[in-house]
Backbone as a ProteinNet text record, in pm:
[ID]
protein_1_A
[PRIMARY]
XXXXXXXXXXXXXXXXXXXXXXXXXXXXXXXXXXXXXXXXXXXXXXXXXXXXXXXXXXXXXXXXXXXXXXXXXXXXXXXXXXXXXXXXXXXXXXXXXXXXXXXXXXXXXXXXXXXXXXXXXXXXXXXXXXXXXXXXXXXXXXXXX
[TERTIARY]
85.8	0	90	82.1	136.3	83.4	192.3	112.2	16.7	22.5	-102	-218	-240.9	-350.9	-367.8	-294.7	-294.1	-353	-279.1	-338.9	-507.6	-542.4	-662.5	-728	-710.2	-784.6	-743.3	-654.7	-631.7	-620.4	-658.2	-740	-905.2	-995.2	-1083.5	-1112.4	-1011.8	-1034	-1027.5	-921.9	-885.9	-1035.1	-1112.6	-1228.7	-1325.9	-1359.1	-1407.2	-1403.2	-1299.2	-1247.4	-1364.9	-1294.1	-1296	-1475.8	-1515.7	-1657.9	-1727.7	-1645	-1703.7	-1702.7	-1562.4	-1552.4	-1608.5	-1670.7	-1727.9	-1916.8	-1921.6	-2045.5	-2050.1	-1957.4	-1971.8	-1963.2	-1914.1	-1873.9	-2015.8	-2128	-2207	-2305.2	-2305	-2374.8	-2389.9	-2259.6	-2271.6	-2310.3	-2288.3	-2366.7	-2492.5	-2556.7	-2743.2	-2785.1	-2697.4	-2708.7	-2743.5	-2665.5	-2642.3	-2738.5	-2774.8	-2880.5	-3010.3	-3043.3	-3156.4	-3179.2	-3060.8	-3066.6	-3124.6	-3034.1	-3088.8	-3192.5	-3320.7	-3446.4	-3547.4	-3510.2	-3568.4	-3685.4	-3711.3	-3864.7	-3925.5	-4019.5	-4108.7	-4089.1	-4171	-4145	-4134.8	-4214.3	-4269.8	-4130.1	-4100.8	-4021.6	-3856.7	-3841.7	-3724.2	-3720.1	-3786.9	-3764.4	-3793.4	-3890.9	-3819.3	-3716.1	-3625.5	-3507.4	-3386.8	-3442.5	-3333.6	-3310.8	-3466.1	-3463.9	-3429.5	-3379.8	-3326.1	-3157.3	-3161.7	-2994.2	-2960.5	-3013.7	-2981.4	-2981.5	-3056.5	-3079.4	-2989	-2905.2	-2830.8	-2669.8	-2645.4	-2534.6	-2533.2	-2627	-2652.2	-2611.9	-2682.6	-2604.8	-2493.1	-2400.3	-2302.6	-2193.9	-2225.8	-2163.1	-2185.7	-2300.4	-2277	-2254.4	-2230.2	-2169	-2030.5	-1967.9	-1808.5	-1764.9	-1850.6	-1768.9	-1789.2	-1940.6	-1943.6	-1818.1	-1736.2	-1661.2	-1513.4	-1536.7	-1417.3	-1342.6	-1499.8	-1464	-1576.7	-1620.1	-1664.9	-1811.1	-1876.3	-1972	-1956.7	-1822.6	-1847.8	-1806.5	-1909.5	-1943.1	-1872.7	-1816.5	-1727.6	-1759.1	-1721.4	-1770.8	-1661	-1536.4	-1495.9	-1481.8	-1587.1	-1626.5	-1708.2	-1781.6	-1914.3	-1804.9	-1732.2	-1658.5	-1537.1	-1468.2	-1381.2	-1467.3	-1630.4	-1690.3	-1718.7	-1765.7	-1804.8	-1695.8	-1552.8	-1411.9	-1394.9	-1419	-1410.6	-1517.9	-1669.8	-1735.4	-1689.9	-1654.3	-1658.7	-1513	-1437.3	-1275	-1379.1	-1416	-1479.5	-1587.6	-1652.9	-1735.3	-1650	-1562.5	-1483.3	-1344.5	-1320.9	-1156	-1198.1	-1250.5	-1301.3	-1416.4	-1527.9	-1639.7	-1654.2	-1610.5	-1625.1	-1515.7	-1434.3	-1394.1	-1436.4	-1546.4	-1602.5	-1733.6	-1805.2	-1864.8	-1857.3	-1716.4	-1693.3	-1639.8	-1625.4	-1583.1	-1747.6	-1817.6	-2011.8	-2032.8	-1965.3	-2053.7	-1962.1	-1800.8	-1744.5	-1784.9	-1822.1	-1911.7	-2024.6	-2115.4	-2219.9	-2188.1	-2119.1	-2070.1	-1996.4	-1920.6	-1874.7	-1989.4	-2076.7	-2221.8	-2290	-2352.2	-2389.9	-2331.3	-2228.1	-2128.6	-2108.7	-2126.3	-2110.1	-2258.4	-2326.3	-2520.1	-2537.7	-2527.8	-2487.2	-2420.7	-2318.8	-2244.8	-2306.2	-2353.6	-2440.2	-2530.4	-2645	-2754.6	-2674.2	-2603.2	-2584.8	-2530.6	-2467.1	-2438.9	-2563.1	-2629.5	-2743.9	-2847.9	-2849.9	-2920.1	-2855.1	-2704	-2649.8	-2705.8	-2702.4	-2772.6	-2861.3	-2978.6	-3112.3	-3065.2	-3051.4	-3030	-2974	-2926.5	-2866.4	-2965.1	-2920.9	-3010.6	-3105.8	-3024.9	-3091.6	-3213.5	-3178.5	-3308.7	-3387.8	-3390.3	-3472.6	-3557.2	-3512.9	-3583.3	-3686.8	-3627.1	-3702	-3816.1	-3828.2	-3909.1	-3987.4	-3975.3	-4037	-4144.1	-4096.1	-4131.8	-4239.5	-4183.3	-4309.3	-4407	-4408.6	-4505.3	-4613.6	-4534	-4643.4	-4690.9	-4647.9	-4688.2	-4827.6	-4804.8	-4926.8	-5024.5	-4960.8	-5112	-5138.9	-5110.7	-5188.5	-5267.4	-5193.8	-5294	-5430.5	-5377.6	-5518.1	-5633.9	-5573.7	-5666.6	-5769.7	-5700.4	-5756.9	-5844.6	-5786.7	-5889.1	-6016.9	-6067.5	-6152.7	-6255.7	-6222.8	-6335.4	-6352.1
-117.1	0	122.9	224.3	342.6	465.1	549.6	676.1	736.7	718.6	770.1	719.6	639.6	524.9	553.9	581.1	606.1	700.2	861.9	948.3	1021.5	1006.3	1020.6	957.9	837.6	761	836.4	911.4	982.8	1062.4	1186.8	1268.7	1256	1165.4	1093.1	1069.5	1035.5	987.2	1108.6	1244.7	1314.2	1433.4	1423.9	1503.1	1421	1300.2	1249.9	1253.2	1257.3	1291.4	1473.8	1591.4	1680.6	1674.4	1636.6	1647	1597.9	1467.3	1485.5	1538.4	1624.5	1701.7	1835.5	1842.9	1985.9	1984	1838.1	1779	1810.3	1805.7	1811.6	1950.3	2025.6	2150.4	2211.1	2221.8	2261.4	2225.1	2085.2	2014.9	2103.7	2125.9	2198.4	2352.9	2424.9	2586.2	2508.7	2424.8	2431.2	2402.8	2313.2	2277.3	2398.8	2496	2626.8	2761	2724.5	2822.4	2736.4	2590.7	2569	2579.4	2599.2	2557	2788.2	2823	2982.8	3033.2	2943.6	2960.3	2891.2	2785.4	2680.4	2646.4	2618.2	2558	2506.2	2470.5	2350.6	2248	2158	1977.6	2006.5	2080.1	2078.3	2130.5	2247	2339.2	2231.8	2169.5	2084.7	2049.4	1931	1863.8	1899.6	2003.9	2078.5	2087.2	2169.1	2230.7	2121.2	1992.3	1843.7	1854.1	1830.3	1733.2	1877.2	2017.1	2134.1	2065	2100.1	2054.8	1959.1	1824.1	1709.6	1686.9	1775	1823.3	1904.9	1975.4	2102.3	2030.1	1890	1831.8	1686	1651.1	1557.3	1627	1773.9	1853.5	1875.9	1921.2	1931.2	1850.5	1730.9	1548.9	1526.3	1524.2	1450.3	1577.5	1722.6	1781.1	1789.3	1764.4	1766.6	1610.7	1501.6	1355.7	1391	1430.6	1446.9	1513.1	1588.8	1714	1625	1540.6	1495.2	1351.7	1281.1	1123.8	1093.3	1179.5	1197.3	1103.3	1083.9	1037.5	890.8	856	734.9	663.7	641.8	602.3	445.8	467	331.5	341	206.3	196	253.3	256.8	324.7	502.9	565.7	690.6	757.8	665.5	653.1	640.2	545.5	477.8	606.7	657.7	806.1	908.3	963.6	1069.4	1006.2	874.6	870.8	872.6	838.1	862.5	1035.3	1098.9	1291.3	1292.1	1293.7	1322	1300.9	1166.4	1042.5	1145.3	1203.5	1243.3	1384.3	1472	1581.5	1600.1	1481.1	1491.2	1424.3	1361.4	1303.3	1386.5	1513.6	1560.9	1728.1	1789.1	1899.5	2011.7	1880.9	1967.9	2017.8	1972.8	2031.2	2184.8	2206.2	2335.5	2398.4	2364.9	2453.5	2511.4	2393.5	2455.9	2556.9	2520	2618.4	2744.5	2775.5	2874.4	2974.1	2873.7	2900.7	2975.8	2936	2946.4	3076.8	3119.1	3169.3	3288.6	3283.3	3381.8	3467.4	3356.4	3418.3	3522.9	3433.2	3530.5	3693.7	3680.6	3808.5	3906.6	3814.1	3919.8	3963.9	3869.8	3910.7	4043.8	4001.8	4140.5	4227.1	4271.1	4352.4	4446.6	4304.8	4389.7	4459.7	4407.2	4440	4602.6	4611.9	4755.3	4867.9	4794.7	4880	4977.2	4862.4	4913.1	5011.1	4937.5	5075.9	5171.6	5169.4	5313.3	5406.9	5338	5408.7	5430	5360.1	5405.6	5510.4	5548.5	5662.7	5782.7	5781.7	5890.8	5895	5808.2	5857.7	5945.3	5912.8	5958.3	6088.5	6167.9	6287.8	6352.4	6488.3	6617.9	6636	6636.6	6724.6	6638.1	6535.6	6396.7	6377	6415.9	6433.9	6549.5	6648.3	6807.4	6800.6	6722.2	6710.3	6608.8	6471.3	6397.7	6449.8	6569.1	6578.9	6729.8	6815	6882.7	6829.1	6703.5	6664.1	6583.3	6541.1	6495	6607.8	6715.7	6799.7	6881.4	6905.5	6933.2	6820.6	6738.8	6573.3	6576.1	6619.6	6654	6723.4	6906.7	6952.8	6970.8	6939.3	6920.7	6821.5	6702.7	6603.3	6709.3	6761.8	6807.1	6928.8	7013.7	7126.2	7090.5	6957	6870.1	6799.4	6789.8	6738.1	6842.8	6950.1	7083.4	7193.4
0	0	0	-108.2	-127.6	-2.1	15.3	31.9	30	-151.9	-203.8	-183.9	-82.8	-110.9	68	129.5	314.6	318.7	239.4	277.3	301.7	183.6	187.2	296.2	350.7	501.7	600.1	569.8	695.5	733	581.9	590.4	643.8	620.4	646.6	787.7	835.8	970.7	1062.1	1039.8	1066.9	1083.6	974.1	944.9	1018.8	1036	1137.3	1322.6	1347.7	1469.8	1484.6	1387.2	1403.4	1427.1	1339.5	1351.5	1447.4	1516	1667.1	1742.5	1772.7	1856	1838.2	1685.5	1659.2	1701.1	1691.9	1729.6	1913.1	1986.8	2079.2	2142.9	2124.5	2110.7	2097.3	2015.2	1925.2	2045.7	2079.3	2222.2	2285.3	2368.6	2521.6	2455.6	2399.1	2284.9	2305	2288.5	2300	2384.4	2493	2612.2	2685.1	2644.1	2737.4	2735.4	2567.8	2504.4	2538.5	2570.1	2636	2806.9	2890.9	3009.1	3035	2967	3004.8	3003	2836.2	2767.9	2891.8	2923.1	2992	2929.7	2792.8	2729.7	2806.7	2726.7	2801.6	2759.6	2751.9	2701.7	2504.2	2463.5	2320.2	2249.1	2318.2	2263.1	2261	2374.7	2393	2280.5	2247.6	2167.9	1998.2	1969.2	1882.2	1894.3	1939.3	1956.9	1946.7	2020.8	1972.3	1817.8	1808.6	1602	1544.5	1588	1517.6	1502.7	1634.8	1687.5	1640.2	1582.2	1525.8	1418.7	1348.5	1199.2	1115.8	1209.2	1206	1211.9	1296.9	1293.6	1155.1	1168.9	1036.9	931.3	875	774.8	751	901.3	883.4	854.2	934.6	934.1	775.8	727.4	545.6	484.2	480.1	408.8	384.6	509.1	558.1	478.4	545.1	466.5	309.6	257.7	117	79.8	111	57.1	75.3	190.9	210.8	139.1	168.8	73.5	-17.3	-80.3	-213.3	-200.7	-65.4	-61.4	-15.2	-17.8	42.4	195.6	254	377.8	445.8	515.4	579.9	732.6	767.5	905	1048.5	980.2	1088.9	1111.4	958.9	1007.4	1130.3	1078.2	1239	1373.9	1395	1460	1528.5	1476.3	1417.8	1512.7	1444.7	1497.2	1666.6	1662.6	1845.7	1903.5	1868.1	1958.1	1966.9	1872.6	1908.1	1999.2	1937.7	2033.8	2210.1	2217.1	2359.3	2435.8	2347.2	2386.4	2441.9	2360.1	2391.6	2505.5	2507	2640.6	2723.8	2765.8	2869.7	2871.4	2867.9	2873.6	2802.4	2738	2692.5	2775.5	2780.4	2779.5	2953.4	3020.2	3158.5	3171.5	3095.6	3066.7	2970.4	2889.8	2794.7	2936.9	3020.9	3074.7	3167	3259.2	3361	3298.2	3130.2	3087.1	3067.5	3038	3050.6	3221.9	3256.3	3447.2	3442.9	3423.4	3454	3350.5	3244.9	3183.3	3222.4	3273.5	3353	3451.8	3570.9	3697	3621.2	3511.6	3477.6	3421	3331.1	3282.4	3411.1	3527.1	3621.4	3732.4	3727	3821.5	3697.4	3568.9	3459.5	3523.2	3493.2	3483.5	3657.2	3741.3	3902.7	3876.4	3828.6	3836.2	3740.9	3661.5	3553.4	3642.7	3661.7	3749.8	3890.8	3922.8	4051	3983	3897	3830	3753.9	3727	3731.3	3801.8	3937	4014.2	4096.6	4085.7	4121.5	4072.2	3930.6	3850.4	3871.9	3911.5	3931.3	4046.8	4150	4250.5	4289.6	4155.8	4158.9	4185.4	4232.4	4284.5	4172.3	4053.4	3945	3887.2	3883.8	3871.9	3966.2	4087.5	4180.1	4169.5	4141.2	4126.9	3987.2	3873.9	3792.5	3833.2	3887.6	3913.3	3986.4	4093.4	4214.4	4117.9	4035.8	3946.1	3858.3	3799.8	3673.2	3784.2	3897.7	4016.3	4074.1	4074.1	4107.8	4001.7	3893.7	3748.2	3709.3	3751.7	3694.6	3811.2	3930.2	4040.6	4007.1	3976	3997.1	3841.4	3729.4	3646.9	3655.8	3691.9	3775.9	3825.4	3936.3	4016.8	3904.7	3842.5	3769.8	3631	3598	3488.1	3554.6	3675.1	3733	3788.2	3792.8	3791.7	3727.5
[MASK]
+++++++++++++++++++++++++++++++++++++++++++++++++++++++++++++++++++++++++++++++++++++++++++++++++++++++++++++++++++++++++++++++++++++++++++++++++

């Protein structure tokens, strides 16, 4: 067996691997975009046969492009070792990079708001609120007789 005759399998195998691990990758992204949404039962599983629909495309567009359509058994075989590597050694630091995201949006949105509840709190935002309050009573009152 030539070179020429290896390589291509291993290009093959190589695009297999990747696609599991891109399969898995793609996982914990909907995992994360459903756990934030929190559907209901209906919407879940929409959202599976999306997500599963969405990796099937990508899986026979990538082998089509790669081995010209033809299907062998240790491709299948190839994608569950990326996937299996990616959920066992990957994906628990893709998540704590998820959690560790959150906590930074949360203390982002936290400082936001007190910075603007500073500004409300200025004199000059007070004088105006306390202004258009008695501007709206006493128009109330003078529209009623």
């Amino acid at each position: 067996m030539s070179l020429w005759e290896i390589k291509p399998q291993v290009i093959l195998i190589m695009t297999s691997l990747i696609i599991g691990l891109v399969t898995g990758l793609l996982f914990d992204i909907y995992r994360r975009i459903r756990n934030l949404l929190s559907p209901g039962l209906y919407l879940t599983v929409l959202g599976d046969l999306c997500f599963w629909a969405i990796i099937t495309i990508i899986t026979f567009t990538s082998l089509l492009d790669v081995s010209s359509g033809q299907v062998r058994g240790y491709i299948f075989l190839c994608i569950m070792l990326g996937l299996s590597f990616y959920l066992r050694f990957i994906s628990r630091y893709v998540i704590y990079f998820f959690i560790e995201l959150d906590i930074l949006a949360s203390i982002i949105v936290r400082k936001m708001l007190s910075f603007i509840n500073k500004i409300y709190k200025c004199k000059f935002f007070r004088i105006v609120g306390r202004i258009y309050s008695d501007a709206r009573r006493i128009f109330l009152k003078t529209k009623r007789k």
